[in-house]
C-alpha positions as CSV (number, residue, x, y, z in Angstrom):
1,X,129.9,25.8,57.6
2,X,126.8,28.0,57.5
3,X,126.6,31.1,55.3
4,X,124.8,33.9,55.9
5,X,123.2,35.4,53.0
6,X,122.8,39.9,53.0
7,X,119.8,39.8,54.7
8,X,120.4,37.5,57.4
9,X,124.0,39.6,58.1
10,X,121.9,42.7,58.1
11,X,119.9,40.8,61.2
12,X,123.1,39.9,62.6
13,X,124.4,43.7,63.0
14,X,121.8,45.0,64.4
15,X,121.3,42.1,67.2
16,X,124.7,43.3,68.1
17,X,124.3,46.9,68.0
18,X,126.6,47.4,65.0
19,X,126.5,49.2,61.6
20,X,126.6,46.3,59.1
21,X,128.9,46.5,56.1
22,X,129.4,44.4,53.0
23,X,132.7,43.3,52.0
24,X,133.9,43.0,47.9
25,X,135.7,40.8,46.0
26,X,136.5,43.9,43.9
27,X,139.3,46.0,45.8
28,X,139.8,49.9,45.3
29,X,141.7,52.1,46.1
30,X,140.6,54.6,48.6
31,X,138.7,57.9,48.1
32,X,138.5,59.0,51.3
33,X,141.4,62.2,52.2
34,X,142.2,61.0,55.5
35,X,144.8,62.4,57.9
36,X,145.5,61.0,60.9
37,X,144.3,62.7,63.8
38,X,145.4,60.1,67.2
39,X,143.9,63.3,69.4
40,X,140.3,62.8,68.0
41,X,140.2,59.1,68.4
42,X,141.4,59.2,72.2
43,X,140.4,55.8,73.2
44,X,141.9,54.2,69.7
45,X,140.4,51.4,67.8
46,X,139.3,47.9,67.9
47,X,138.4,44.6,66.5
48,X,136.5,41.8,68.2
49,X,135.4,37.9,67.6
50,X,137.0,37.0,64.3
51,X,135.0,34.4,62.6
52,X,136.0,33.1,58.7
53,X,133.7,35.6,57.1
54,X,133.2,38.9,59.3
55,X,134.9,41.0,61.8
56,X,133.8,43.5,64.3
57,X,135.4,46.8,64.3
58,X,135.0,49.6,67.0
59,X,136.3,52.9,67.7
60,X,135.5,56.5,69.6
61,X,135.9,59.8,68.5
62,X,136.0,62.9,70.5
63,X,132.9,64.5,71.5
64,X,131.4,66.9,68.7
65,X,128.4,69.4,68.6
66,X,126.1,66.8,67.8
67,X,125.8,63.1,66.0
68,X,127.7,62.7,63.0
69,X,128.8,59.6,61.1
70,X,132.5,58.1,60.4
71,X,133.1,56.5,57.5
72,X,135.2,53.5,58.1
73,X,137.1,51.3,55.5
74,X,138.3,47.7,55.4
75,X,141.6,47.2,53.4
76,X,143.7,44.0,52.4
77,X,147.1,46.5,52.7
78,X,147.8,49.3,55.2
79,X,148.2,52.2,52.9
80,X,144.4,50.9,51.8
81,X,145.1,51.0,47.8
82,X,143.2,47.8,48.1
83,X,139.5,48.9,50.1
84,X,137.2,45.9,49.8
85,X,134.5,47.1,52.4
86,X,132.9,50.2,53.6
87,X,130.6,52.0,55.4
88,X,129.3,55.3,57.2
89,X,129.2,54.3,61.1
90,X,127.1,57.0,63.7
91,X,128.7,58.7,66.7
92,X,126.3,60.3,69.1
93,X,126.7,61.1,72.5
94,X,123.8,59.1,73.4
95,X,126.6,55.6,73.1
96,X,129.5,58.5,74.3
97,X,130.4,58.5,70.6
98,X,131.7,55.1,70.4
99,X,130.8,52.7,67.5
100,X,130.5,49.8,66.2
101,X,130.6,47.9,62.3
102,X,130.3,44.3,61.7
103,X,131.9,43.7,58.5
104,X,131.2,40.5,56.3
105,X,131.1,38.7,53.1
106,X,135.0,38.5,54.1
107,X,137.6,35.7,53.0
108,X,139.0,33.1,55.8
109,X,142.6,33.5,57.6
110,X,143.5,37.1,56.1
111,X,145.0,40.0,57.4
112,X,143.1,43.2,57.3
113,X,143.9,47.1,57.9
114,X,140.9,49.3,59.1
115,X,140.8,53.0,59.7
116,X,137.7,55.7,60.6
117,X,137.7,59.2,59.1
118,X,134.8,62.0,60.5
119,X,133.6,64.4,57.3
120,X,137.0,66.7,57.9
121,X,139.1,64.3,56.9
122,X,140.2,63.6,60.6
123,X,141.1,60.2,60.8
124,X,141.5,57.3,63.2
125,X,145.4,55.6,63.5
126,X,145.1,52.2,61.6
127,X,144.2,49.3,63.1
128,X,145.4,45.4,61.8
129,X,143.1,43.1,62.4
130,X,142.1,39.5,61.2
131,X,139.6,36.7,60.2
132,X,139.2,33.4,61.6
133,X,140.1,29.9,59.6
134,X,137.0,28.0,58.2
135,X,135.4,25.8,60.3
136,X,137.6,22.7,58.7
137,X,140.5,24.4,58.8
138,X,143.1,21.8,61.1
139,X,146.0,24.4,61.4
140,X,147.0,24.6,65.1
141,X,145.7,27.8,66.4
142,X,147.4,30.1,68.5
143,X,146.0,32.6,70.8
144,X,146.6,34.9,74.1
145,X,144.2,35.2,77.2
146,X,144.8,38.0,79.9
147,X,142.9,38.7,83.1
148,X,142.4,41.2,86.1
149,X,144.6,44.3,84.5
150,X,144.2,47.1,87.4
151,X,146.1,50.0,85.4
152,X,145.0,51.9,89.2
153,X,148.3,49.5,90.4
154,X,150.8,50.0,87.4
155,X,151.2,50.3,83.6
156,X,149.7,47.6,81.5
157,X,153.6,46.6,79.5
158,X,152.7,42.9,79.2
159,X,150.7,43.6,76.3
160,X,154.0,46.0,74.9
161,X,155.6,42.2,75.1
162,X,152.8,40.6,73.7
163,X,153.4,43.1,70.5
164,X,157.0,42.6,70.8
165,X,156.9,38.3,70.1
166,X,154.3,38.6,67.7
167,X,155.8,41.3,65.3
168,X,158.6,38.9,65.0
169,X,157.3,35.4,65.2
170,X,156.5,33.4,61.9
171,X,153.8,33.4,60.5
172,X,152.4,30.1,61.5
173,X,153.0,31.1,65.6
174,X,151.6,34.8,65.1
175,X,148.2,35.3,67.3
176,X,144.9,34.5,65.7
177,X,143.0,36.4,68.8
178,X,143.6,37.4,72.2
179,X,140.7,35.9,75.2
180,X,140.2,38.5,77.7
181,X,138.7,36.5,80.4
182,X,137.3,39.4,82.7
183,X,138.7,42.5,84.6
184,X,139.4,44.9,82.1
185,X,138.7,47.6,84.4
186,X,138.7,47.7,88.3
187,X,135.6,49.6,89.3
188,X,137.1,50.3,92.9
189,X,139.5,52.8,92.7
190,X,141.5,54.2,95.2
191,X,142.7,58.1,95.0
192,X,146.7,59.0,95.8
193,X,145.4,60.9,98.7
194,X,143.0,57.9,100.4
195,X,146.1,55.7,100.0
196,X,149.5,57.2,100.5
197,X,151.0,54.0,101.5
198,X,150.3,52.6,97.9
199,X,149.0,48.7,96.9
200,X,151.5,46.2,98.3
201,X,154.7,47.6,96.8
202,X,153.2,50.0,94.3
203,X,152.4,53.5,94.3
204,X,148.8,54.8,93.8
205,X,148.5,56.2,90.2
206,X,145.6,58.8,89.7
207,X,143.6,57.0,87.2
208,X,140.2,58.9,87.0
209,X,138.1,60.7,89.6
210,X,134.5,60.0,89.6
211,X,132.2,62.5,88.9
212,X,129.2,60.8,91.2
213,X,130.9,58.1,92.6
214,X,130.9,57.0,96.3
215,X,133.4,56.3,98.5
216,X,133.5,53.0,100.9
217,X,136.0,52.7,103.1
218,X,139.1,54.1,101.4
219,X,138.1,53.3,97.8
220,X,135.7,54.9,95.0
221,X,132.6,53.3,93.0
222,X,131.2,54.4,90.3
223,X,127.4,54.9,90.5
224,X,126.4,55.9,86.9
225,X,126.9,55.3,83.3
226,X,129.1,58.1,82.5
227,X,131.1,57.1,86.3
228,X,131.6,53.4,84.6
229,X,132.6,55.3,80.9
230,X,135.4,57.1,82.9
231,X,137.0,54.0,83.9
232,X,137.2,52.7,80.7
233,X,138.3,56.0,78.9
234,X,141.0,55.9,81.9
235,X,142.0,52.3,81.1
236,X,142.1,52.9,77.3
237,X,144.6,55.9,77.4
238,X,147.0,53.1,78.3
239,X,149.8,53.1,75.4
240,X,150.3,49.7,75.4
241,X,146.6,48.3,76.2
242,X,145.9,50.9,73.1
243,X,148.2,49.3,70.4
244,X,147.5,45.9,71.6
245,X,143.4,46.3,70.6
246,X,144.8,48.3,67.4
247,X,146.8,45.0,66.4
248,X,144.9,41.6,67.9
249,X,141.2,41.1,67.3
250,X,139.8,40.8,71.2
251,X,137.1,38.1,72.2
252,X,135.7,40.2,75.4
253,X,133.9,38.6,78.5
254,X,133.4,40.3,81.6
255,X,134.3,39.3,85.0
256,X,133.3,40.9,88.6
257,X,135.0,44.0,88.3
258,X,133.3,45.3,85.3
259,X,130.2,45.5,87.6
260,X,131.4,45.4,91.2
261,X,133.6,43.4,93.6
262,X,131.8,41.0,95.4
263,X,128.6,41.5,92.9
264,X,126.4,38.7,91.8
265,X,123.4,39.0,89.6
266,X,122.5,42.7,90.0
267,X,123.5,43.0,94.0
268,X,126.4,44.9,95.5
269,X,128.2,43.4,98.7
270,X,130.1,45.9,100.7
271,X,131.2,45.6,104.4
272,X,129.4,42.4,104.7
273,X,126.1,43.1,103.4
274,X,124.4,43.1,99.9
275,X,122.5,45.9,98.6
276,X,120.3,46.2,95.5
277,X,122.4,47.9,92.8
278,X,119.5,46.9,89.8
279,X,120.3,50.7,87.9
280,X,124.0,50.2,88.7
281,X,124.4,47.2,87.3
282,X,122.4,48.3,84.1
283,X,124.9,51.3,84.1
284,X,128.0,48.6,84.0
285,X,126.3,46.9,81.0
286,X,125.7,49.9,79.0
287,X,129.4,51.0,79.2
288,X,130.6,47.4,78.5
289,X,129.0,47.3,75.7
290,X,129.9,50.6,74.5
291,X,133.4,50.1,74.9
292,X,133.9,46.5,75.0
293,X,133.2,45.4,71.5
294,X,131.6,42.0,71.5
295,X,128.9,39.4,69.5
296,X,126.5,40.1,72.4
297,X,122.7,40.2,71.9
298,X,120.9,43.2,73.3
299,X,117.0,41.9,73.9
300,X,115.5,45.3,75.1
301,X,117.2,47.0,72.4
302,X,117.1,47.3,68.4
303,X,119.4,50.3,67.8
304,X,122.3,49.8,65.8
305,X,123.7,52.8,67.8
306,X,122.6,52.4,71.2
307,X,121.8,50.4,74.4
308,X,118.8,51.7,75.2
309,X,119.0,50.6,78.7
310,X,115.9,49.3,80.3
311,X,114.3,51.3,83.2
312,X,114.8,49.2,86.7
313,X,114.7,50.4,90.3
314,X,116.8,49.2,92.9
315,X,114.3,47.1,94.5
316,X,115.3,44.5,97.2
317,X,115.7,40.8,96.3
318,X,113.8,38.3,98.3
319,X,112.4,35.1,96.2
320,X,114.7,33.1,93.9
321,X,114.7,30.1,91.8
322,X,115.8,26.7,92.6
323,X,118.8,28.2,90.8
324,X,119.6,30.7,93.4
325,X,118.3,33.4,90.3
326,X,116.2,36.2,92.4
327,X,113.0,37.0,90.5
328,X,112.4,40.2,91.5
329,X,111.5,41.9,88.5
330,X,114.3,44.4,88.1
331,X,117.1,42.2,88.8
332,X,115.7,39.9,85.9
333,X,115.7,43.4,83.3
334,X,119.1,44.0,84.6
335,X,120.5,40.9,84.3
336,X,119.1,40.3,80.7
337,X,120.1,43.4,79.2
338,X,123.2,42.3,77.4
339,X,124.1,38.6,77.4
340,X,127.6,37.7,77.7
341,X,127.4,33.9,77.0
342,X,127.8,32.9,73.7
343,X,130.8,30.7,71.3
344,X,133.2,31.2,69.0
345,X,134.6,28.7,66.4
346,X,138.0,29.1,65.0
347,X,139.3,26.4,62.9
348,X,138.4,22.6,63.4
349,X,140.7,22.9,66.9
350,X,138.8,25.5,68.7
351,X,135.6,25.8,69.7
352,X,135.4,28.7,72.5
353,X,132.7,28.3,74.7
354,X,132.5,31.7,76.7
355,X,130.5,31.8,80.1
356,X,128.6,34.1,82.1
357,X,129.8,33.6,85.7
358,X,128.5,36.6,87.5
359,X,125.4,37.4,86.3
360,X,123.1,34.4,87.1
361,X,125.5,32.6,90.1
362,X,124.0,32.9,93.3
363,X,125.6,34.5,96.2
364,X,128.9,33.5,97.8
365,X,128.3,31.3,100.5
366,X,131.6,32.3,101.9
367,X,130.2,36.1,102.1
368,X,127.1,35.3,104.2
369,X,127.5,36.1,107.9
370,X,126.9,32.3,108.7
371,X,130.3,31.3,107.1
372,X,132.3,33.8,110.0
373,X,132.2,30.2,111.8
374,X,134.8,29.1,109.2
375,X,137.1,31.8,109.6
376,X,140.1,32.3,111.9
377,X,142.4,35.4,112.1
378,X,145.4,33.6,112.2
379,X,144.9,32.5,108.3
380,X,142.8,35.3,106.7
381,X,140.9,34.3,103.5
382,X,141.1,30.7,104.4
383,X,138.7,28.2,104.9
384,X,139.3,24.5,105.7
385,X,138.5,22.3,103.0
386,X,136.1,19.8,103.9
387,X,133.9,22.9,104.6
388,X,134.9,24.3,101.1
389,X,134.3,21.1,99.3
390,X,130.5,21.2,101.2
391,X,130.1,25.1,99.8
392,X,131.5,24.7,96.5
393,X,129.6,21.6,95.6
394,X,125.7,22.8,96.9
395,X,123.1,20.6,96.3
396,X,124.9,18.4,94.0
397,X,127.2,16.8,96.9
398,X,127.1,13.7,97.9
399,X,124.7,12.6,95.1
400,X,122.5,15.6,95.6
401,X,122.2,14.7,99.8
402,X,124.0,17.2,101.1
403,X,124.7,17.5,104.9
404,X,122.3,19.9,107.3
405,X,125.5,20.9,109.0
406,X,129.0,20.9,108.5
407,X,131.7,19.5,110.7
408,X,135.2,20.6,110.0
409,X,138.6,20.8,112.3
């Protein structure tokens, strides 16, 4: 097990765009007159990637008149009589007032209570969160893993059942983490009035209403920062989504849909045909990161508070790798401003390896124009399999000898 001394923690924040904080082996009781105040913290609170000695905590306040700081405690017992961390976190509207702390110097397998408070006393509801088990630790582990939540198609209850077993399971079965896998937002959204005969057997709610989106067919994109920050204030003012990132520490990963549909690498695909979407997809990664909080390095950036997105163009990509990666130089900045790819230990059981499958994959060979020869109207979204096997394998098939063309039927 490696430990990191102060300095090296220090480092550690501020890779990940976080305030850093210290815990104590001391507890106290608090000083701080807080009150909650659930209509100044709209979007809630959070707490990401558990390891044995640190947690991340995240939160957003309503906007104010200009940057401020929260103060934000870390407590071994909700009515926090027992504070063993804290620390004063900034808001600006730079990061749309969300923030982030990386707590350490923390004990293994505990339960902890967290809470923000602005300078009026205003505070956050209280979050439960908790660390992971050392690295020898050879407990079974238990944890959840959702996908693909469109809260434009329904409510998001499964995590109100989620709550439900764990508040009354033992000990030993409650959750250690919950594995979001991608999809935590749908960027396409459809309006009520574009689709009145709703999604399959659901009705169209009226989720959010982009303020420069554009419209494609009979759906919305965003096509900005604040467009992709919408979405996820939308997604977040779901009740149950809410009190499931108050009680579970989240490991986050995006999937497509926190960028676009059929994107890869920094290219939108819409009606059949890609189009460069370099400032868009930088767009995606600031508001992931800003409301998705996550142990994910930022190399443009050494804020503790902000992106600090890096200036691309939407410039057309026409050279790649032997990868399939296009080298055009904006769809490299874009690509490499937050990196998603990274692990996470948890016990001697688990060791999480968490991939990156949209930004650096090449395109889908099924998209391209030339794979229309595989289709046929009587099975939509179907291709035959020997033809699949071909696509899916690429270079590597048949002992890297793939075939010049592909017989199927």
């Amino acid at each position: 097990m490696t430990t990191l001394n102060r300095r090296s923690f220090l480092q550690l924040a501020a890779a990940f765009g976080a305030t850093a904080a210290w815990g104590t082996s001391l507890s106290a009781a608090s000083a701080i007159p807080w009150r909650e105040r659930r209509d100044l913290y709209p979007e809630g609170v959070a707490s990401a990637e558990p390891h044995s000695d640190s947690i991340l905590l995240w939160t957003r306040h309503a906007p104010l008149d200009s940057p401020a700081k929260l103060t934000v405690e870390l407590a071994e017992d909700s009515a926090f009589q027992k504070v063993i961390a804290s620390a004063h976190a900034p808001v600006s509207g730079a990061s749309d007032w969300t923030t982030r702390v990386l707590i350490g110097n923390l004990k293994p397998s505990r339960t902890h209570f967290y809470r923000f408070t602005d300078a009026a006393g205003n505070g956050s509801r209280i979050g439960r969160t908790l660390t992971a088990p050392t690295p020898d630790d050879s407990r079974p582990v238990r944890f959840a893993f959702v996908s693909c939540q469109n809260a434009n198609d329904g409510a998001q209850n499964a995590y109100r059942r989620m709550i439900y077993e764990d508040e009354r399971a033992p000990d030993t079965d409650k959750l250690g983490f919950v594995l979001h896998l991608g999809d935590f937002i749908y960027e396409l959204v459809w309006y009520p009035e574009d689709r009145p005969q709703g999604m399959y057997d659901r009705r169209i709610r009226d989720l959010v209403r982009y303020a420069h989106g554009e419209k494609i067919d009979d759906f919305h994109i965003p096509t900005t920062v604040d467009d992709y920050r919408a979405v996820y204030r939308a997604y977040l003012h779901d009740p149950d989504l809410q009190d499931a990132r108050a009680r579970f520490p989240f490991v986050n990963m995006w999937d497509n849909h926190e960028f676009s549909w059929k994107g890869w690498q920094a290219v939108q695909n819409f009606d059949g045909k890609n189009r460069p979407a370099q400032t868009r997809k930088v767009a995606a990664m600031q508001a992931f990161f800003e409301y998705q909080p996550a142990r994910m390095a930022r190399p443009n950036s050494a804020s503790l508070d902000q992106f600090d997105p890096p200036k691309v163009a939407d410039a057309a990509i026409t050279r790649f790798d032997d990868h399939g990666l296009g080298q055009e130089p904006n769809n490299l900045a874009a690509v490499a401003s937050l990196k998603g790819y990274r692990s996470l230990r948890y016990g001697r059981n688990v060791d999480l390896i968490i991939t990156d499958q949209r930004s650096y994959r090449s395109e889908e060979p099924t998209d391209r124009p030339e794979a229309v020869a595989f289709t046929d109207k009587a099975f939509p979204q179907l291709l035959p399999q020997e033809a699949m096997e071909i696509l899916d394998a690429g270079r590597a098939y048949n002992s890297n000898r793939p075939p010049g063309s592909i017989r199927f039927g």
